[in-house]
N, C-alpha and C positions, 0 to 999 in steps of 0.2 A: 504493500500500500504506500509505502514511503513515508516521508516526513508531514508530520501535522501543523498546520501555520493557525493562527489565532493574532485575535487583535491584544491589543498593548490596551488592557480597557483602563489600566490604571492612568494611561499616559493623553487618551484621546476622548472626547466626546463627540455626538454625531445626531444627527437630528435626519429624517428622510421629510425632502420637501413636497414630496409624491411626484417631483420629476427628478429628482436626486438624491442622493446621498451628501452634506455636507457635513465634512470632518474638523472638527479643530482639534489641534494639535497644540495641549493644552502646555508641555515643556516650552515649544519653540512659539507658539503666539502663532501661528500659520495655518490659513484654512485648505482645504483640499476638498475637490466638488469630483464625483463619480460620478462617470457617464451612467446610461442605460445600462450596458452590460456590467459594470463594475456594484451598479445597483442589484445587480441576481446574483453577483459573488459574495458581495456583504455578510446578509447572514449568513450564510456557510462561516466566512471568517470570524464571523461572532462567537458561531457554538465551537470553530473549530473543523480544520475539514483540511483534503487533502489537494495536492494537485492536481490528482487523475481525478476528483468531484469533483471539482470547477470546472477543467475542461469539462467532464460529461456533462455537466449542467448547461454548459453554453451550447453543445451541442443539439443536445436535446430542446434548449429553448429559441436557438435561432436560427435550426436546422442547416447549421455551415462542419465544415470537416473537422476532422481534430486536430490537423495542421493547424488552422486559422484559430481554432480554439485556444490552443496551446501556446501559441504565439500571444493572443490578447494575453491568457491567464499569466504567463510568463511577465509580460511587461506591467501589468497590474503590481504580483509581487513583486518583480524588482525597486519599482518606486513607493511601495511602502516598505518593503524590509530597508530600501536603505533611507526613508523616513522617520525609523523605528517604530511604525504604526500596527506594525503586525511582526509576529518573531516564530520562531520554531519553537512548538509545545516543547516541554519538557515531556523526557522520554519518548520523542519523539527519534524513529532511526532517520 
């Protein structure tokens, strides 16, 4: 299954505006707004979820490949793991 990502809930707060997702990033003072697609990944990062669910989520909800999938899900985590907005559960391999 791989590594398990989760939000940083100590570090961010978030409101859905019902056309988005806005994140503040309560250390750095910095807001961050999610597209549509990063709005279906959300909760998943909330409760906790892996990479291969996100991709299948996107999948499954915007009926495109798991190439394309993977690609968003990928550039999603990169710019919050290196915002610290989300991090590897612990115990996670």
């Amino acid at each position: 299954m791989g590594q398990t990502f989760v939000v940083e809930a100590s570090r961010v707060t978030w409101t859905n505006s019902g056309v988005e997702i806005v994140i503040l990033d309560l250390e750095g003072s910095q807001y961050f707004a999610l597209n549509e697609s990063g709005c279906e990944l959300w909760p998943l990062l909330v409760d906790g979820t892996s990479r291969d669910d996100m991709i299948a989520k996107l999948v499954d909800e915007y009926k495109i490949s798991e190439d394309v999938a993977a690609h968003d899900v990928d550039a999603l985590l990169d710019g919050l793991l290196e915002r610290n907005i989300v991090k590897v559960a612990d115990g996670s391999s």
